[in-house]
C-alpha positions, -999 to +999 in steps of 0.1 A: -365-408+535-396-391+533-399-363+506-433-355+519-420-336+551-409-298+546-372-292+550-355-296+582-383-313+603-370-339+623-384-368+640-371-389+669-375-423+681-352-444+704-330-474+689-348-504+688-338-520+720-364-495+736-402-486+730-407-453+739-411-425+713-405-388+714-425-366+694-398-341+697-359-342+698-343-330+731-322-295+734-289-303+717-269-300+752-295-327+766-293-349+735-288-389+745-267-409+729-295-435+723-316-411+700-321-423+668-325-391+639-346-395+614-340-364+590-363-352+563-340-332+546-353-327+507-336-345+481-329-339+448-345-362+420-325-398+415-312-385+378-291-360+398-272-383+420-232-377+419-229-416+420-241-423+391-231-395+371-187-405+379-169-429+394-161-416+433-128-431+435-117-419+402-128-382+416-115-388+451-081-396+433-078-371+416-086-346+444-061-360+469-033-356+440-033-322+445-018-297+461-044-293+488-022-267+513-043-237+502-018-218+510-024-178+505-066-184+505-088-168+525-104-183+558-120-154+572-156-153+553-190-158+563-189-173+599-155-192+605-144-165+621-166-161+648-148-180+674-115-192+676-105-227+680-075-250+676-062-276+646-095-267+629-089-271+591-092-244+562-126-242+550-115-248+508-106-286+520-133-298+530-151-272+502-132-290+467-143-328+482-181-313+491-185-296+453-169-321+437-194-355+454-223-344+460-250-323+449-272-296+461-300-309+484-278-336+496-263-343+534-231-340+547-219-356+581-192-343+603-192-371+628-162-348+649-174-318+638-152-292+661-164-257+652-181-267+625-159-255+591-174-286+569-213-278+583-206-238+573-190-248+537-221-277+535-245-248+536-227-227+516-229-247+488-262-255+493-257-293+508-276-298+545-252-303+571-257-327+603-226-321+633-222-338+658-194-333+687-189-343+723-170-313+730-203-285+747-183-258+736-177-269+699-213-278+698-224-244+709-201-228+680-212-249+654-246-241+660-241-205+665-224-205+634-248-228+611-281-216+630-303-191+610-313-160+632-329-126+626-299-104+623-323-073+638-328-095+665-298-105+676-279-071+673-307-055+695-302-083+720-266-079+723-269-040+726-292-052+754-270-074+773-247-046+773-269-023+788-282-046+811-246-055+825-235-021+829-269-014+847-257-045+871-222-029+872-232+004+881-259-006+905-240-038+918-277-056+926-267-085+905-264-119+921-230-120+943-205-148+921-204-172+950-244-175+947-235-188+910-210-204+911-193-238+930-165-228+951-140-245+927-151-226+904-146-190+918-114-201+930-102-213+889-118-178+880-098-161+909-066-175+896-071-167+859-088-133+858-084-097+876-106-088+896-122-062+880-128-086+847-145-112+868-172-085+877-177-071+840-174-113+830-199-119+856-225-090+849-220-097+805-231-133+819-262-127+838-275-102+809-270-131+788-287-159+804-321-133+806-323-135+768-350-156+763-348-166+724-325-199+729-308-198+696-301-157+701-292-167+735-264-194+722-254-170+695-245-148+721-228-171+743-206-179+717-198-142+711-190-138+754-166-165+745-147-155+718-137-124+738-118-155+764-109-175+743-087-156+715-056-161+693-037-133+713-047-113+736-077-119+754-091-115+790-079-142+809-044-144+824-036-171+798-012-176+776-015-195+743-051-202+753-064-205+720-039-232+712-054-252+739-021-249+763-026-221+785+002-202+805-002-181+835+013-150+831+015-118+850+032-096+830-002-100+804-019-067+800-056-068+798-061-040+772-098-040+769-123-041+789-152-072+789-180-046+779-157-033+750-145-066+742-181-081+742-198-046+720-166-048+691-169-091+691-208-087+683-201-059+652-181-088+639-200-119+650-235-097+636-213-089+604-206-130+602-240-137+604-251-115+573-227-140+551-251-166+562-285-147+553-296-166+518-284-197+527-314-221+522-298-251+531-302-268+568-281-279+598-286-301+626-258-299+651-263-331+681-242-329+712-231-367+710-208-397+706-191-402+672-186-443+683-225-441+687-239-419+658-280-408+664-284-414+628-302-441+608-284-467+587-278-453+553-290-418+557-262-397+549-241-389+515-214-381+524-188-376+552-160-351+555-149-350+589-109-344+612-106-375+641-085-359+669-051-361+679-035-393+695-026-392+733-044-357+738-018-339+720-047-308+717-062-309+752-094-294+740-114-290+774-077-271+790-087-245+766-125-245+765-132-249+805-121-215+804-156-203+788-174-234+800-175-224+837-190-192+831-218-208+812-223-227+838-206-259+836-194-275+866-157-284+868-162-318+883-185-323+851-162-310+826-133-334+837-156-365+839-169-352+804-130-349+797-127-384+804-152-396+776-132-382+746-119-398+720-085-418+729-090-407+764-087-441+778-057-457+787-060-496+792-051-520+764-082-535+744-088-572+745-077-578+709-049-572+680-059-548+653-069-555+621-044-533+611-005-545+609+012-511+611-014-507+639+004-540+658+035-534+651+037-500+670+022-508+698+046-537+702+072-513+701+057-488+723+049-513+748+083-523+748+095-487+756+065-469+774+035-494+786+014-466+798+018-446+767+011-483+746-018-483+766-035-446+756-018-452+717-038-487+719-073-475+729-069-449+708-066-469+677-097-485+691-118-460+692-112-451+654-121-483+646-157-480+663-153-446+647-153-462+615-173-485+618-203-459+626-195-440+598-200-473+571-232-475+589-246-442+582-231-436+552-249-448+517-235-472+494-214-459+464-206-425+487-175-408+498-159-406+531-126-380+536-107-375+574-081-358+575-060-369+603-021-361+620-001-385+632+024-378+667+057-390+672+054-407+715+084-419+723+103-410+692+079-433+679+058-418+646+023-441+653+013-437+614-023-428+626-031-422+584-013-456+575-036-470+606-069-455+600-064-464+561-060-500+574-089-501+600-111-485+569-106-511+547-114-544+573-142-522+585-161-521+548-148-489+529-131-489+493-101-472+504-091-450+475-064-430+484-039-412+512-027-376+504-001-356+528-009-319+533+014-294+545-001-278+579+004-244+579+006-238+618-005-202+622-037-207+599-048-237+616-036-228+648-014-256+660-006-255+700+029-240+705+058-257+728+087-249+740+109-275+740+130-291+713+129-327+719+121-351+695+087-354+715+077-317+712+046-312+696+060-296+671+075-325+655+043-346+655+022-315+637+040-306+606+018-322+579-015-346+579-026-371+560-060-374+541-078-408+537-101-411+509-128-441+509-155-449+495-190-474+514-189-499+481-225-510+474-238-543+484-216-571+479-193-554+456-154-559+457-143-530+482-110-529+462-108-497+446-091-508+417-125-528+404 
């Protein structure tokens, strides 16, 4: 690390397999996998550093004995708000495991990062933030909600994008939809909107795309978004669309229109940003693979971070394609994109896991449901790269905390805490501990079902566990216990 950079300057290079530099790092939405980050974020003197000052396991101990449902707090401060989104966890958990081990100046690494609760609490606390996500729309949120902005700036922007798209209403010279958009497209917008909220959708859009600050231009993306994608209500024809599972349904009544919807969203998204105004602390947010983390070996200090959900039991993209399109984003591209996630793979890997438990389920499954062994196997898989990336990255003697649910397939609970506690320890970590929270559905917004099977999705999301480990240092025992 170089202390001799300002804050927040980054440089990029390319792994070492290739020779080429870059002097500057790509957009995020354009970011390659292959980048390598070097980050320059200021560091406190070496006096100062938590792992010298306690024992981390001790501390990670003693945090995951408690009661950690938060139950009662509030979630809707400085800018967690600003968009909804599913499963995302309350903001004090990953807060009491950020305060508690590390200290100001320090980095913290969401390798899944979602929205972006742990980058927001990060920089609330003073501690710079890196996210990183392969989900566009989660990218564009966490930046939106971590990026510093002129609040001037962007309020007189978004009063001009309203202007500008009742100018286009009024005067209906804007660019016709089919000019903009692929024929698929039109067609999924057809099916899910009125017709008179695809023109105000469609005019709210083209004002948006002329703002020419990127980062205003993102925050206000974001903004047009939440006004789809909502906890209740919303524009869209959807049902449940917030909770990722959405629900044709006639009978909705659209009770707002997008120009109303878009002006009372930016009070709030504007009054959001305000929370943010004296933070001094830094984020970078990389659109990118948590199996391939652009970081360097040993650069971060600490990881708090939420792996998803076994066998696509929240189907992100269902949700978020909904926003997506209008932005731009091809469907064809979004479901090949969809195909790159996490546990989206169904084929059995060449190998047994490291992990008993992890064997013994999928001997079970397979003997039941070889498709479904299949997606529960790969899955498993990809936490262990997962894992193994984050030992990388992460420096020796410093904490890593996922808070993960398990899902019953099959009437089969796959133990994806008991799993990932397993694959931690063969992949290097001190394992220190594993807590069960309660999940209190309507605060973290758990999808809804339906049915009442044994298989319905509530039965695999009524608690989660925590994992608590610790990257020992060099040739040290990785029991936690020593």
């Amino acid at each position: 690390m170089n202390n001799k950079r300002t804050r927040g300057e980054n440089k990029v290079t390319r792994k070492p397999q290739g020779k080429k530099d870059f002097s500057k790092r790509p957009a995020v939405a354009e970011a390659p996998f292959q980048y390598q980050l070097h980050l320059s974020f200021r560091r406190p003197p070496p006096a100062k550093q938590v792992s010298r000052s306690l024992n981390v396991d001790e501390k990670l101990r003693e945090i995951l004995a408690r009661d950690l449902t938060f139950k009662g707090e509030k979630t809707r401060y400085a800018t967690h708000h600003l968009h909804a989104f599913p499963a995302k966890f309350p903001p004090q958990l990953p807060r009491v495991f950020i305060e508690a081990l590390t200290n100001p100046g320090e980095c913290v690494l969401d390798p899944m990062a979602g929205s972006g609760t742990t980058l927001v609490e990060a920089l609330l606390h003073n501690r710079n933030a890196i996210g990183v996500d392969l989900d566009p729309l989660a990218i564009q949120v966490a930046k939106a909600k971590t990026t510093p902005l002129s609040i001037p700036r962007c309020a007189e922007s978004g009063v001009d994008v309203v202007h500008r798209a009742t100018a286009l209403l009024k005067s209906r010279r804007g660019r016709s939809l089919s000019d903009v958009y692929p024929p698929d497209a039109v067609k999924f917008f057809q099916y899910w909107f009125d017709g008179h909220v695809i023109s105000e959708l469609h005019a709210l859009v083209q004002a948006i795309r002329a703002v020419e600050n990127p980062d205003i231009r993102c925050f206000l993306e974001v903004v047009f978004s939440s006004i789809i994608i909502t906890k209740s209500g919303g524009l869209s024809r959807a049902r449940d669309l917030a909770h990722s599972r959405p629900h044709r349904d006639l009978n909705k009544q659209i009770k707002q229109s997008a120009l109303d919807a878009f002006s009372s969203r930016l009070h709030a998204a504007i009054d959001a940003l305000a929370a943010m105004a004296d933070v001094q602390a830094r984020s970078t947010v990389l659109l990118a693979d948590a199996r391939n983390l652009p970081l360097e070996n040993n650069s971060v200090d600490m990881i708090v971070t939420s792996p998803p959900y076994a066998a696509n039991a929240i189907d992100y993209m269902r949700a978020h394609k909904f926003s997506l399109m209008w932005l731009g984003y091809e469907p064809t591209k979004l479901t090949q994109l969809r195909s790159t996630y996490i546990g989206a793979e169904a084929r059995f890997p060449d190998a047994a896991f490291a992990s008993p438990t992890a064997n013994g389920i999928i001997q079970e499954l397979n003997a039941l449901d070889k498709n479904r062994a299949s997606v529960v196997a790969f899955y498993y898989r990809d936490l262990e790269t997962i894992l193994k990336e984050m030992l990388r990255v992460l420096r020796e003697g410093r904490a890593a905390v996922l808070v993960v649910g398990s899902s019953i397939i099959r009437g089969i609970d796959i133990k994806v805490p008991t799993v990932l506690a397993e694959l931690a320890d063969h992949a290097g970590f001190r394992v220190a501990g594993v807590a069960k929270r309660e999940i209190l559905r309507d605060a973290r917004m758990m999808p809804v079902s339906h049915k009442t099977t044994k298989n319905g999705i509530e039965a695999r999301m009524h608690e989660e566990g925590i994992v608590g480990a610790v990257k020992p240092p060099h040739g040290k025992s990785r029991r936690a216990d020593t």
